[in-house]
N, C-alpha and C positions, 0 to 999 in steps of 0.2 A: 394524284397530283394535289387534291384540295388536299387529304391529309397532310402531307408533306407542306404545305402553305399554314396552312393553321398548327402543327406542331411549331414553325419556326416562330408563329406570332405567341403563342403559347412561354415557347421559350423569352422572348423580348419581355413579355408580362410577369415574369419571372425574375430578370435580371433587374427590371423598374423597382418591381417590389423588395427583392434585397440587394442588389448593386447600389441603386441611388438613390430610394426611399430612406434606407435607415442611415447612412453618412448624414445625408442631406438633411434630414429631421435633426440629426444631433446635432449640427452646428447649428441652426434653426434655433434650438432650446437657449442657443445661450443667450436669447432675447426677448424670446417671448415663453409663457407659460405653455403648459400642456393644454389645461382645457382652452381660453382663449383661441390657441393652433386649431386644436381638432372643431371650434364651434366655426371657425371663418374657414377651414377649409370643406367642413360638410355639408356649409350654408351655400357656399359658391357651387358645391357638385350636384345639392338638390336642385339650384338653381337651372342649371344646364339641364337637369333633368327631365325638371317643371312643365317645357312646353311638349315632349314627348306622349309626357305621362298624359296630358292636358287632350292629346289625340284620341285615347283609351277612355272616352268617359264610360262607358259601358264598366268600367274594370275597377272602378273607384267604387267598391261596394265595398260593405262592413266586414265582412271577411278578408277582403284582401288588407284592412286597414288595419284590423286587427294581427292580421299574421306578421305585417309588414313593421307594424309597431313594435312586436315582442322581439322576432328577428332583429329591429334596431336597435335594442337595448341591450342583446347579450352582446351585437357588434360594437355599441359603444364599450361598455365593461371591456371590451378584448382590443381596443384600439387607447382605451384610457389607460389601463392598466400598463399597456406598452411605451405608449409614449411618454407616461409617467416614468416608467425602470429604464426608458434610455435617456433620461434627462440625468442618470445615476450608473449606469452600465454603458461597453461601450456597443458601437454598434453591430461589429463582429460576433460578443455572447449573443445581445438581443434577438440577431439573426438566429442563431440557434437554437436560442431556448424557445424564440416562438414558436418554429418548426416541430415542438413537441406536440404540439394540438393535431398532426397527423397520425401518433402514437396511440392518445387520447380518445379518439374518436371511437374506433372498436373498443375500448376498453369502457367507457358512456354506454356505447350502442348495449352491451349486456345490460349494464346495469342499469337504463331506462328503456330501451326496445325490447329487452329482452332476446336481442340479436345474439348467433352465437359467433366464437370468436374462437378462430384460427389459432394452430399450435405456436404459427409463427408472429401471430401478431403478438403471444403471451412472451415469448424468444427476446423482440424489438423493444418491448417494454419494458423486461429488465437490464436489456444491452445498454437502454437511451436513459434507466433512473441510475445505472454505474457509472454513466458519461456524465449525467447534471452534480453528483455526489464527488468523482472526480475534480469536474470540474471546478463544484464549489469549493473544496481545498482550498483553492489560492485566492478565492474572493473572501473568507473569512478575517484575515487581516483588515480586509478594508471593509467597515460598516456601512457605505453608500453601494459600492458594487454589489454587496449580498443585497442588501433592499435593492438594488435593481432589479438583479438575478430575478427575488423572487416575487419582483412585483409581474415579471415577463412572464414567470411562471403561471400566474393566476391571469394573463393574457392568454396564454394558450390553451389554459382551461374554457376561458371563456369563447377562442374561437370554434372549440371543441362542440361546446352545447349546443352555440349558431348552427355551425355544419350540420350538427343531427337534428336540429328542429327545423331548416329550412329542408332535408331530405326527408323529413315527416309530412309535414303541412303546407308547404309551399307549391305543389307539385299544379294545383289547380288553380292560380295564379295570375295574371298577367307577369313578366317578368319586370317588366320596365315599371310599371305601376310599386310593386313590391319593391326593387331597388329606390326609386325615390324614396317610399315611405323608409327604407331603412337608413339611405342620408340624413333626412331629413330630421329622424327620430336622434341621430349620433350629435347632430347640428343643434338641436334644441336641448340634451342631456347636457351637453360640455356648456352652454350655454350656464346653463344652473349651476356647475362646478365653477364656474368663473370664477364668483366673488370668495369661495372655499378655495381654492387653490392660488389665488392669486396673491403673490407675494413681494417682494425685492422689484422681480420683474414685471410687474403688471404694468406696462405698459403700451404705448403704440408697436406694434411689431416694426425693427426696422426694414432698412431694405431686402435684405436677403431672405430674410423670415416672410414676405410678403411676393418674394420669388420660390418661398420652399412651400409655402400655402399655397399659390396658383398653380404650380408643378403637380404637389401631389392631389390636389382638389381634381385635374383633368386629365393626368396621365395615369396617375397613382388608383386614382378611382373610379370615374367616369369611364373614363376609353379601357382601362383593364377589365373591368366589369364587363365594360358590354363586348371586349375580343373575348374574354375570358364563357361567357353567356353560349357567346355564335362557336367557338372553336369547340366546344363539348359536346355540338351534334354530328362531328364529325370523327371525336378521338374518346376512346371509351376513357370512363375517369379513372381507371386504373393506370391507364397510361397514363393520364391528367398527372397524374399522382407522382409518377418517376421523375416527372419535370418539374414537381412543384418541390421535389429536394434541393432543387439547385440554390432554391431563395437564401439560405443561412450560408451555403458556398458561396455566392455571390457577395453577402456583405461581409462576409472575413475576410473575400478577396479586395475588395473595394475597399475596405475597411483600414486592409492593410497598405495597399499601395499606396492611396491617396492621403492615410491621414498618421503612415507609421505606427499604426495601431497593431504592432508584434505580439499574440498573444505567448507564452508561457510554455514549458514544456507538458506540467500538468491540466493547463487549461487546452492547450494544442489536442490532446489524447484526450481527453473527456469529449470536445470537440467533434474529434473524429467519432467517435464511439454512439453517439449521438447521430449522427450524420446515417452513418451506417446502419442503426437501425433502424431511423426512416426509410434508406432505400430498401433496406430488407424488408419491411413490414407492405411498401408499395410494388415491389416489383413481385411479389408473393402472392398477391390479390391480381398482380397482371396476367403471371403463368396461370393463375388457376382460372381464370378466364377467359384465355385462350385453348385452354384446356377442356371448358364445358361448353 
């Protein structure tokens, strides 16, 4: 029964992060900047965080601040990077191209673990580079979509390195201690990009923007973190993994109804192509899991 309870919550942490994070972020941009967004929404979630972690004094050692620091920094790189290329793309690609950092991962894990890597994860990776090469066909014409494109791109690289350096070195820990520091570290980076990036729009965020900042600072972050944390001692991350494809479905679906964002024939099929070899790459590590 608990699985069954925490896959559902799983799935909800899924449909936050692509159903109503990335719409929601892109109307958001059209008032305020990226970094200014990411520094007041990771200032609010360290904030929430703050008297948790404050519990943990024992946990606040140089190791964990250390870990917790670098971790912050690749998660800012992959959270900047993103919310930079959907200020430019729409939210539907962004959904999808971020979803490549699931492809990414065994393909890092060689080339820095030295992990070895599945016939089928070599399969997904060239299934998901014909879907982004697809894909980018029809963003070529337009010079802000391809810099989106590939600014999402080097987002998903960078959730890529977080993912394997937090399954490196994270393991001894506190958890909640280490997520602060990694708010906390995304809150003070974007900070420093302020006065770089800040252009036309640098200004007060208005109201919405300040409803899309509260939003994802507590449900986007905070509370999916911590379901996301407690629901992985119950459902192996393989399976984690089949659910966490729904994220770039969800905001094509969302993407679409809510905002008429129709993608393309050739963008549709890159899409798809993409999709599919996340689920291949994860439901491959599930069989054979269940398997050993």
């Amino acid at each position: 029964m608990n699985r069954i309870y925490y896959v559902a919550l799983l799935v909800l942490v899924t449909f936050i992060w692509g159903g109503v994070t990335f719409p929601m972020i892109k109307v958001a941009l059209a008032s305020v900047e990226p970094s200014p967004f990411l520094a007041l929404r990771f200032a609010i979630s360290a904030a929430l965080l703050l008297p948790f972690a404050l519990r943990r004094r024992g946990s606040f050692s140089l190791t964990s601040s250390v870990y917790g620091l670098i971790s912050g920094a690749f998660l800012f790189a992959g959270y900047f990077f993103q919310t930079l290329g959907l200020d430019y793309t729409s939210p539907a690609l962004s959904g999808i191209i971020t979803g490549l950092y699931v492809i990414l991962i065994p393909i890092f894990s060689l080339l820095i673990l030295r992990a070895p890597v599945a016939r089928m994860d070599i399969v997904a990776s060239v299934l998901a580079l014909t879907g982004l090469i697809v894909m980018s066909v029809t963003s070529l014409s337009s010079r802000s979509t391809f810099l989106g494109n590939m600014l999402t791109v080097a987002c998903a690289v960078a959730y890529a390195l977080q993912t394997i350096y937090v399954s490196k070195y994270t393991y001894k820990v506190d958890s909640v201690t280490f997520t602060f520091y990694q708010m906390a570290t995304v809150a003070a980076l974007s900070s420093v990009f302020v006065p770089i990036t800040g252009g036309e729009r640098f200004t007060v965020p208005g109201s919405y923007a300040w409803f899309a900042i509260a939003f994802t600072a507590v449900f986007a972050s905070v509370l999916a973190y911590y379901i996301n944390t407690v629901a992985l001692r119950y459902i192996e991350p393989t399976a984690a993994g089949v659910i966490y494809t729904g994220e770039p479905v969800f905001a094509a679906l969302t993407s679409y109804l809510f905002y008429g964002d129709a993608p393309g024939y050739l963008t549709l099929s890159g899409m798809a192509l993409m999709v599919a070899a996340m689920l291949l790459t994860t439901l491959d590590k599930y069989i054979r899991s269940r398997v050993h």
